[in-house]
C-alpha positions as CSV (number, residue, x, y, z in Angstrom):
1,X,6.6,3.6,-39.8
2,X,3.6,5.5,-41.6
3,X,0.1,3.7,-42.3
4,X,-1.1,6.2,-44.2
5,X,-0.5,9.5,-46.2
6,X,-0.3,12.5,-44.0
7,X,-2.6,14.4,-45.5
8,X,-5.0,12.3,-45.3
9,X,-4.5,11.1,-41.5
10,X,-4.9,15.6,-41.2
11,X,-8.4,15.2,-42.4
12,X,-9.0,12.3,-40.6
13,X,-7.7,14.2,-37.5
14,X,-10.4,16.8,-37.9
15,X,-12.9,15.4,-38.9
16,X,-12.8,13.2,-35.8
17,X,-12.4,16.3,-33.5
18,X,-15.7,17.9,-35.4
19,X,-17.5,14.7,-34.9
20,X,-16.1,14.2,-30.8
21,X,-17.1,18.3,-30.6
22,X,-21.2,17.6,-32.2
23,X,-21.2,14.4,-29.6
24,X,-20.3,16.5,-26.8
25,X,-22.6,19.4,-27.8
26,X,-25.4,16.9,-28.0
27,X,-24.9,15.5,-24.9
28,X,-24.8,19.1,-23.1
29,X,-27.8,20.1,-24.5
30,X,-29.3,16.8,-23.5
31,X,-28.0,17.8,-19.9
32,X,-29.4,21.1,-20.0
33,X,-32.3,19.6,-21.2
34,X,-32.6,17.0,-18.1
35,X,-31.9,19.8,-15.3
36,X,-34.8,22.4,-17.2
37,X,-37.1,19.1,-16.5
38,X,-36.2,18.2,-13.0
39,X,-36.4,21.9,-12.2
40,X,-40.0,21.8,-13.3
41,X,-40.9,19.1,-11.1
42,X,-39.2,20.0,-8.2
């Protein structure tokens, strides 16, 4: 049973993998960030 068109669910399938791939890149950076801080404390 289909929702939705399939070309449409295909664009809705990347861009949710582009948006869960920024989130993640975000969030290392934010980690890299964190560990450069404690270092300079440390």
């Amino acid at each position: 049973m289909e929702l939705t068109n399939p070309a449409v669910t295909d664009g809705v399938n990347i861009f949710v993998n582009i948006v869960v791939f920024l989130v993640a890149f975000v969030h290392a950076l934010a980690f890299v960030n964190a560990r450069k801080e404690n270092q300079k404390k440390g």
